[in-house]
C-alpha positions in Angstrom: 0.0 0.0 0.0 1.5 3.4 -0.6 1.7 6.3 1.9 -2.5 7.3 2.6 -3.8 10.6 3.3 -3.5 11.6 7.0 -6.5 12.2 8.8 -7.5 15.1 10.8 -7.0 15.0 14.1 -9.2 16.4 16.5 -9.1 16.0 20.3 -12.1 12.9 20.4 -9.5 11.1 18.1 -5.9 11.8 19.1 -6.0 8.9 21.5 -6.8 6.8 18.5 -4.1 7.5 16.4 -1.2 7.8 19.5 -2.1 4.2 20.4 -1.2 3.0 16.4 2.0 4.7 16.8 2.5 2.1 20.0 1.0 -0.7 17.9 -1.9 -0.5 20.0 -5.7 -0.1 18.8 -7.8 1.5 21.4 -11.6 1.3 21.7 -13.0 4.9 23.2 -15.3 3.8 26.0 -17.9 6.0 27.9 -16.8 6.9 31.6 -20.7 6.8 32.7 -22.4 4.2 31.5 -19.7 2.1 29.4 -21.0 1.4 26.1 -17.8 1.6 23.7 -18.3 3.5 20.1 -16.3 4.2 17.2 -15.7 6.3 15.6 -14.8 8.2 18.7 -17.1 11.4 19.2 -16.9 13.9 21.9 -20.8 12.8 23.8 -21.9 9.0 24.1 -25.2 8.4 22.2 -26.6 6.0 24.3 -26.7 8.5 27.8 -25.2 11.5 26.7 -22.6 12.0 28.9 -19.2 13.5 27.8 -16.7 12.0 30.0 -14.8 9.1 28.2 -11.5 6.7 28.2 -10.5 4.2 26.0 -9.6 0.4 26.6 -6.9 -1.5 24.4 -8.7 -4.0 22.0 -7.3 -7.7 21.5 -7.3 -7.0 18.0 -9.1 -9.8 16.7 -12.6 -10.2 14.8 -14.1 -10.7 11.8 -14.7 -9.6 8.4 -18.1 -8.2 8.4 -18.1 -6.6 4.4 -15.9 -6.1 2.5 -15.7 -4.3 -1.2 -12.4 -3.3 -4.0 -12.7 0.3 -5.0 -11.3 0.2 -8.4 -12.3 3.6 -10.5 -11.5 6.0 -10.1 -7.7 5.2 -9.3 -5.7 7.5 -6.8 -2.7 7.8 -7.5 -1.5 7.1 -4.0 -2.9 4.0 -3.6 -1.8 0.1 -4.9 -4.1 -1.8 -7.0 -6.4 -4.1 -5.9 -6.9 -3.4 -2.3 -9.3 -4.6 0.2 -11.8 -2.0 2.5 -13.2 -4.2 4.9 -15.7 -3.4 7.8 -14.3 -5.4 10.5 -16.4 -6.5 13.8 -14.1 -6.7 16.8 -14.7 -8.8 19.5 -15.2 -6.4 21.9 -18.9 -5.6 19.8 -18.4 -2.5 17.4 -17.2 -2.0 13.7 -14.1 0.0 12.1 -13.5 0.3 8.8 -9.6 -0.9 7.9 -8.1 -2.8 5.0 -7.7 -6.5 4.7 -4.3 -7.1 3.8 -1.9 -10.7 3.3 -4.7 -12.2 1.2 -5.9 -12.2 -2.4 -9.5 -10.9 -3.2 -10.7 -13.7 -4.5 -10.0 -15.5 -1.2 -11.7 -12.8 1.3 -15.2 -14.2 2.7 -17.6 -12.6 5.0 -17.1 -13.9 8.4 -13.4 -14.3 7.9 -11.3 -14.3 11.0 -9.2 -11.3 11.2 -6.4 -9.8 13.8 -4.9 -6.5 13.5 -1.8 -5.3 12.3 -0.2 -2.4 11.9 1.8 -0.6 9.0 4.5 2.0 9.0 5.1 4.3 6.1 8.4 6.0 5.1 7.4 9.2 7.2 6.7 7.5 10.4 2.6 7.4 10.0 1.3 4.3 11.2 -1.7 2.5 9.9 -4.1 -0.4 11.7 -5.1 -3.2 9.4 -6.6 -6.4 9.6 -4.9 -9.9 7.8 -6.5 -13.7 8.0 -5.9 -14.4 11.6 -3.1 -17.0 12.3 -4.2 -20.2 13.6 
């Protein structure tokens, strides 16, 4: 995969993109009444509170969907890729890439564990590969 697009960076998601820099994926969790969410946001939708810390994930789950953007082509990116919304086991969805497998050979309900990839300037990236048995 070539180098992405960085993302904005805002105050609700700084945790986020810290803990890939460790190698580590963290779930934001709300402080009142627990429920976890992602993407993180700055007020829990289930009580409305907006006090909030995270929890590391296991990083391992499962392919929920998956689809291959092909047109138009960015430049930036290496053809044919994987976006695939992964359920982690801890109960929500993130949207990643499935990398270390062909296409053809991704299936819903695939099991998946994180990874993480760094680029030439030091970005790191979390993405999901068959999980090792």
């Amino acid at each position: 995969m070539a180098t992405p697009l960085r993302p904005s960076i805002s105050p609700d998601t700084e945790f986020f993109w810290n803990g890939l820099r460790e190698r580590l994926l963290f779930i934001q969790r709300c402080s009142s009444c627990g429920a976890l969410r992602h993407p993180p946001r700055p007020m829990c939708p289930h009580c409305l509170s907006t006090e909030w810390d995270t929890i590391e994930s296991a990083g391992r789950g499962t392919v929920h969907s998956f689809v291959m953007p092909q047109h138009p082509q960015f430049p930036f990116m290496d053809y044919p890729y994987i976006v695939a919304l992964i359920d982690l086991a801890e109960g929500i969805r993130l949207v990643s890439n499935l990398i270390g497998i062909e296409p053809e050979n991704a299936w819903i309900d695939m099991p998946v564990e994180v990874c993480f990839t760094e680029f030439d300037d030091g970005f790191v990236l979390h993405q999901f590969r068959p999980e090792e048995r």
